[in-house]
N, C-alpha and C positions, 0 to 999 in steps of 0.2 A: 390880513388873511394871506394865505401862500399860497392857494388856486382861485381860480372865477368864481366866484357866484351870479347866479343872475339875478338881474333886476328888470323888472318890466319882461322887455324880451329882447337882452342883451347880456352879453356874459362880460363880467366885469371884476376886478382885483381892487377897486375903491373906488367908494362913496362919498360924494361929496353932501354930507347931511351932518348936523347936530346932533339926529338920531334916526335911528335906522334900525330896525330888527329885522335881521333874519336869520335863517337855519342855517348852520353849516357843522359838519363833523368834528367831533372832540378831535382827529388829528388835524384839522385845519385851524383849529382854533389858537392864537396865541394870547397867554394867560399873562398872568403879572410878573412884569421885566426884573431881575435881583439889580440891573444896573442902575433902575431909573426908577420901578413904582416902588420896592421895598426901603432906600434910601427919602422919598418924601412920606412915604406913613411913617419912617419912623418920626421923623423931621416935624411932624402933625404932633405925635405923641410925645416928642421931648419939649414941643411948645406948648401944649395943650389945647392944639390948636383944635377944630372939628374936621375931621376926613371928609375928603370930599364925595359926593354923592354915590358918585360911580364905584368907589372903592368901598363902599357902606353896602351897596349892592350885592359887590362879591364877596367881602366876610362874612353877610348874611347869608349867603348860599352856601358858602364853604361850611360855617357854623352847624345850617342845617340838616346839610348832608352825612355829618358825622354821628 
């Protein structure tokens, strides 16, 4: 993220959690890297390997939204 979010009742730029939801603005949001997530999905799909969870996540929302 590229401003604070709060947590609890501190404003904070990262979480140290496995998982964490929370709300923050489509412009704070950073989406999927061309340097680094689109070189391992492909990497998945030329192995056939299974994508991993988090990235199954967001195809299926991209998918759905269309």
């Amino acid at each position: 993220m590229k401003k604070e979010v709060v947590v609890g009742v501190k404003d904070l730029k990262e979480v140290d959690n496995d998982f964490f939801l929370v709300v923050v603005k489509i412009l704070d949001h950073q989406f999927l890297d061309f340097a680094s997530d689109v070189p391992a999905l492909a990497e998945c799909v030329r192995l056939g390997f299974r994508v991993p969870e988090g990235y199954e996540l967001l195809i299926n929302y991209m998918a759905n939204t269309c």
